[in-house]
C-alpha positions in Angstrom: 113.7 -4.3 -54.3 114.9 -4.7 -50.8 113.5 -2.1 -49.4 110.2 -3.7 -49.4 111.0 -5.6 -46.1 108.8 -3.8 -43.2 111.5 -2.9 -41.0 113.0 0.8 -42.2 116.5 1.0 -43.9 119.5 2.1 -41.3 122.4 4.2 -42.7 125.6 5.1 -40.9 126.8 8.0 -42.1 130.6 8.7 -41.9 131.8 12.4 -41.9 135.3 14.1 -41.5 135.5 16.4 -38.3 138.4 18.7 -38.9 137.5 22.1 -40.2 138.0 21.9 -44.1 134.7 19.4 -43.9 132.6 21.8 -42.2 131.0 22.8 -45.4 130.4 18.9 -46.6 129.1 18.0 -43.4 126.3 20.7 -43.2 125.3 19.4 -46.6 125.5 15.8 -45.4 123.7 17.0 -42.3 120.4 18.3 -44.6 120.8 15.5 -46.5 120.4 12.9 -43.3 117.2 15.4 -42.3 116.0 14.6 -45.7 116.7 11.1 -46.1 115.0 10.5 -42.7 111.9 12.6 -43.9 111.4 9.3 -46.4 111.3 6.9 -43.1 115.4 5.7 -43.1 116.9 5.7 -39.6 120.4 7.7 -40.0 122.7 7.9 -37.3 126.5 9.5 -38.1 129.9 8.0 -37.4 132.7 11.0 -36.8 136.5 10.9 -38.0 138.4 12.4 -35.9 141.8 12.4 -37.1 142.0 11.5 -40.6 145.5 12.9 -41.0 147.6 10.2 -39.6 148.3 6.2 -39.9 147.3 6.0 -36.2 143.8 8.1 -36.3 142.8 6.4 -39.3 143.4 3.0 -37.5 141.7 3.8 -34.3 139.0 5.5 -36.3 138.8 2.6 -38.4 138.6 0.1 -35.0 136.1 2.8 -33.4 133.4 2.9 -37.5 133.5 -1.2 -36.5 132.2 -1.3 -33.2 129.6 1.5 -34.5 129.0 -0.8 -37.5 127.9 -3.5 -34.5 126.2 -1.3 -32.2 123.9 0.3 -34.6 123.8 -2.8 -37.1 123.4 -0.7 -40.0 122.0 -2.2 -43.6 124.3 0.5 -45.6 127.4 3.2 -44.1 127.7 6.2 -46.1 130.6 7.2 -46.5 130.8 11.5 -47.7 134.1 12.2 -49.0 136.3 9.9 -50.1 140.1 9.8 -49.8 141.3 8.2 -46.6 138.8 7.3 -44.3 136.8 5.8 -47.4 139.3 3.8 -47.5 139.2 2.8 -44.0 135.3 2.5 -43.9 135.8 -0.5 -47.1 138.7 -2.0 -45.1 136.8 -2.2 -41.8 133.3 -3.1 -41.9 131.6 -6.0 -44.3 128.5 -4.1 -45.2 127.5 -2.8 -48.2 129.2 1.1 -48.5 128.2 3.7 -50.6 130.7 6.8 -51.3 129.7 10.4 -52.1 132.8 11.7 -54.2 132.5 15.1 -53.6 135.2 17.3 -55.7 139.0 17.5 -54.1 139.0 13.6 -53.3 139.2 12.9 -56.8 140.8 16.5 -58.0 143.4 17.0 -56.2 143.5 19.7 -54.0 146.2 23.2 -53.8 148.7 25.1 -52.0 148.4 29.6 -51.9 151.0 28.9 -54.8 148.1 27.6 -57.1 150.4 24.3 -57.5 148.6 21.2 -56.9 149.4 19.6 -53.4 151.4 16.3 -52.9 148.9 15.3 -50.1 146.1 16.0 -52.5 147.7 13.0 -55.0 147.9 11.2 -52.7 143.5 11.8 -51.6 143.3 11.3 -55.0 144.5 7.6 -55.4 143.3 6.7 -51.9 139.5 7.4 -53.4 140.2 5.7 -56.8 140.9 2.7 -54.2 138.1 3.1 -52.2 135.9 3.6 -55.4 136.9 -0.1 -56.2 135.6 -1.3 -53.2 132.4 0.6 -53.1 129.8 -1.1 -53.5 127.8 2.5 -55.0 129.4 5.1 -55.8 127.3 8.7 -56.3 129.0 11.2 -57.6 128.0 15.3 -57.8 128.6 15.8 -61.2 129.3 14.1 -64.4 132.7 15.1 -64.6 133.6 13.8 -61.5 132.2 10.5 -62.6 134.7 10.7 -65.4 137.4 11.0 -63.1 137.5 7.7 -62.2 139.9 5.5 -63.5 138.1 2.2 -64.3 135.2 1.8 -66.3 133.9 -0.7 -64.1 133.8 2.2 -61.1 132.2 4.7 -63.8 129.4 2.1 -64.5 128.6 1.3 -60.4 128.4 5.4 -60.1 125.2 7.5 -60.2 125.6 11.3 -60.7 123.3 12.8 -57.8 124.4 16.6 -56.9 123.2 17.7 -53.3 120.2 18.9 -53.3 118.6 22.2 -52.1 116.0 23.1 -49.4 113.9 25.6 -51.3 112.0 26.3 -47.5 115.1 27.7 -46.5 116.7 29.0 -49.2 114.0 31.5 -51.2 114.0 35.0 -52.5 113.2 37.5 -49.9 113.7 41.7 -50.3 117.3 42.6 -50.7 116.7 45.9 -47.9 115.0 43.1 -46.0 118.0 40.9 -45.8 120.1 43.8 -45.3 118.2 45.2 -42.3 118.1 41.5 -40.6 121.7 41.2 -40.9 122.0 45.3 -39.7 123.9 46.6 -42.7 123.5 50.4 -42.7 124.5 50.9 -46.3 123.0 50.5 -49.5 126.8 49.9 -51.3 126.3 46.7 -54.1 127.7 43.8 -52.4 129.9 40.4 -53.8 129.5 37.6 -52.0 132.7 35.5 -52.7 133.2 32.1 -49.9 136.5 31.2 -48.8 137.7 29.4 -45.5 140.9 30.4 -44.8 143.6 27.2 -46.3 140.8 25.9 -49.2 142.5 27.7 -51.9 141.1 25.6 -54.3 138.4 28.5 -54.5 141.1 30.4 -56.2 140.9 33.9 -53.6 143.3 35.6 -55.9 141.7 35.4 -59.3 138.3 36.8 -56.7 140.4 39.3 -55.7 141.7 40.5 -58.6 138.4 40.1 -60.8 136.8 42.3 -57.6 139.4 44.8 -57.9 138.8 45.4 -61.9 134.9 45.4 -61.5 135.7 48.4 -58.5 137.8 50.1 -60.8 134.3 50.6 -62.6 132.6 51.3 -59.8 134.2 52.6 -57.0 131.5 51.8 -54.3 131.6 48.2 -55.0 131.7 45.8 -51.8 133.1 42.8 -51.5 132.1 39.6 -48.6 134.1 37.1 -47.9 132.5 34.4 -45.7 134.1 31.1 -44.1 132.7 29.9 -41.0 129.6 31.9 -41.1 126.1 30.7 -39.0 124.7 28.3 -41.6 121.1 29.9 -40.7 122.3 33.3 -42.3 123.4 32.4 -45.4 120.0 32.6 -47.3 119.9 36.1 -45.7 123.6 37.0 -47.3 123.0 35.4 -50.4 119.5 37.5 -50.9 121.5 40.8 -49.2 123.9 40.6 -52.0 124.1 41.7 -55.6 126.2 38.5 -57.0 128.0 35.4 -55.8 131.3 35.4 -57.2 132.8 31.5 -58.0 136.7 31.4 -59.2 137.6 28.0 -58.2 140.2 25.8 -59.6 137.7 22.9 -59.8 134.4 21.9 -57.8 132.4 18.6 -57.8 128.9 20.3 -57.7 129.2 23.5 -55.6 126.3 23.9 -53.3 126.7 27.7 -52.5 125.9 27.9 -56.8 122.6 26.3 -55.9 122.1 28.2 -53.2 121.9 31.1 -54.7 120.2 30.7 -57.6 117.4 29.6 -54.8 117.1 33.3 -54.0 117.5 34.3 -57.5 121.1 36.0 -56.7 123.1 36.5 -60.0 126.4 34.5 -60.4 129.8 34.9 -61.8 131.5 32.2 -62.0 134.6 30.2 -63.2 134.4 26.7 -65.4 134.3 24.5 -62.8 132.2 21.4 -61.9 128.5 21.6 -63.0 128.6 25.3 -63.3 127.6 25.5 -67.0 125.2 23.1 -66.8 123.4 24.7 -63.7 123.4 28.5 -65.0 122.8 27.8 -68.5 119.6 29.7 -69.9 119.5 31.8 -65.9 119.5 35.5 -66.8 122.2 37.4 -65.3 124.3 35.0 -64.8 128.0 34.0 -66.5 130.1 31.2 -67.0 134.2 33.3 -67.9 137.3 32.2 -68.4 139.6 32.1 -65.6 140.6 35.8 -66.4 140.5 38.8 -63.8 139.0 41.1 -66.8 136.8 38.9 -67.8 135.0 37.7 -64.6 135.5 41.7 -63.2 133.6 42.7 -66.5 130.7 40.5 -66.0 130.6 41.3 -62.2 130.3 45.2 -63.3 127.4 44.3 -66.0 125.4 42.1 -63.2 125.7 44.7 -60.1 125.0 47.9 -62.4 121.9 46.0 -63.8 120.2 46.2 -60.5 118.5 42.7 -61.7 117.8 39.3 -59.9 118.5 36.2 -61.6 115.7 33.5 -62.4 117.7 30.5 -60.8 115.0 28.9 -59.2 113.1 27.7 -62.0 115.9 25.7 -62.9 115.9 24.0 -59.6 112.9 21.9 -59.7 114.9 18.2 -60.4 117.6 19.2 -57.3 114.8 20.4 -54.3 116.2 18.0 -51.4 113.1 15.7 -51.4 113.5 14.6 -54.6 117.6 14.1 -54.6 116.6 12.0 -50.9 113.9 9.7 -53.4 117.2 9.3 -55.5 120.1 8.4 -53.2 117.3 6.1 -51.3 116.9 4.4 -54.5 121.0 4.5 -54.5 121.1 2.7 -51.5 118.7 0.1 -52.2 121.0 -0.8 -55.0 124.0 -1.0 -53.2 121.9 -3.3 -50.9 121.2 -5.4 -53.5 124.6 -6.2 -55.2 125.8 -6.8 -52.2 123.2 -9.6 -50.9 123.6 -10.7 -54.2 127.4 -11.3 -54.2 127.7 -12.8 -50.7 124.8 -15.4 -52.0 126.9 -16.4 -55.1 129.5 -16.9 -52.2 127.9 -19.1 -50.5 126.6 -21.2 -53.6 130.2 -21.0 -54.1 131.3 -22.7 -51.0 128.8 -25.3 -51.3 130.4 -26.6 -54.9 
């Protein structure tokens, strides 16, 4: 492959700025540490204003004077919708696009209705999709979600992957005693940033309140823009993680936990079933208040940890790096590869 040349593969790596990505870009931020762990130089490329015709342009004009200043081989793109878009339009290398969830979903309003904004993220990826030269995708069904088969076939299903150094089972009173709580109350840990309600707060709400009904001393966290260093000690300070969302690509926060062994409760939604099937103490429900209050009740009563992480071997972050290296690699491929038969083309 082309990676074989001596000098080191260089990736620009495109984030969103405004607040709704600060959760994506902390995962894209581990995944640069570990993708420069395997020798690739990564430096990042910020949108600032994704939200307007002008923004996009001038962040657009700004990714292409990047693009020549760093002289990158790929740009890696994390999130699709509109600045995907902009990244294919504006620079000639080779782009690979992490779908993550909403930019091919849709996304929703405190109503639970789906947003017209969201459509319109929706056909703005399938768009940049087609210009991709890779496309990875975090689950399977968001693969599916693209329209043409040809996009499906250029698409590799690679969820984010999890740094078990950092995120590991430690005492729960240890946790607790870190992060100062002076009660031993059972805790649900449910994350929300205030406008994402594609988490679906109300059905957490509700399923919280019926599991409290039970058990009147039942707690429930809610945690937005928390320190991203204490989560690992929330996660293993808690008794469950509660997951109602509408839909999810692959949610990281799921893998998270089951890297401290916390229990989880959660909605059908992404790659949940597939990442919790077989772990004790942990539930897939329907999206029904009794049902996911019920099975909250049954996991904080049983006093019992989850065995999450030895299901985790296949997603530790080294070995997801190996696999989006190999991605890129690809992607460099087809593309040195089409702009060849281009030029065999012009001399015809």
């Amino acid at each position: 492959m082309l990676s074989a040349v001596c000098k080191p593969l260089r990736v620009l790596m495109v984030l969103g700025s405004d607040r709704l990505f600060i959760q994506a870009n902390i995962g894209a931020k581990r995944q640069i540490e570990s993708l420069e762990a395997t020798g690739i130089v990564v430096e990042t490329y910020l949108f600032e204003d994704r939200r307007s015709l002008r923004g996009l342009l001038l962040g657009g004009c700004g990714l292409h004077r990047r693009v020549r200043q760093f002289k990158p081989d790929i740009v890696h793109v994390h999130y699709a919708s509109a600045q995907a878009l902009i990244t294919v339009l504006f620079t000639r290398k080779p782009v690979v696009l992490t779908l993550c969830g909403s930019d091919l979903l849709g996304n929703y309003n405190s109503s639970g209705k789906k947003t017209w904004s969201g459509l319109l993220s929706i056909c703005l990826s399938q768009l940049a999709a087609l210009g991709a030269s890779r496309c990875i995708a975090v689950s399977e069904e968001l693969r599916n979600c693209l329209w043409l088969p040809w996009c499906r076939n250029k698409c590799e299903v690679i969820p984010r992957g999890v740094d078990l150094n950092l995120f590991k089972p430690i005492p729960k009173s240890q946790a607790r005693a870190v992060l100062g709580w002076t009660h031993n109350d059972p805790v649900v840990l449910f994350m929300f940033l205030e406008g994402a309600w594609v988490k679906g707060p109300d059905l957490a709400r509700a399923a919280y309140n019926e599991a409290r009904r039970r058990l009147n001393s039942l707690r429930m966290l809610v945690l937005g823009n928390e320190d991203p260093s204490k989560i690992p000690l929330y996660l293993n300070a808690s008794d469950a993680l509660l997951l109602t969302s509408r839909h999810e690509g692959s949610n990281n926060s799921v893998k998270e936990a089951l890297a401290c062994n916390l229990p989880v409760v959660a909605t059908r939604c992404g790659d949940t079933e597939e990442r919790l099937q077989g772990v004790r103490w942990c539930y897939v429900c329907k999206r029904d208040s009794r049902e996911v209050g019920q099975r909250l009740f049954e996991v904080v009563t049983s006093g019992e940890r989850s065995n999450g992480r030895e299901y985790l071997h296949d997603l530790t972050i080294d070995r997801v790096a190996h696999r989006v290296k190999v991605c890129y690699e690809r992607a460099l491929s087809r593309h040195t590869e089409f702009h060849l038969g281009e030029r065999y083309d012009e001399t015809i």
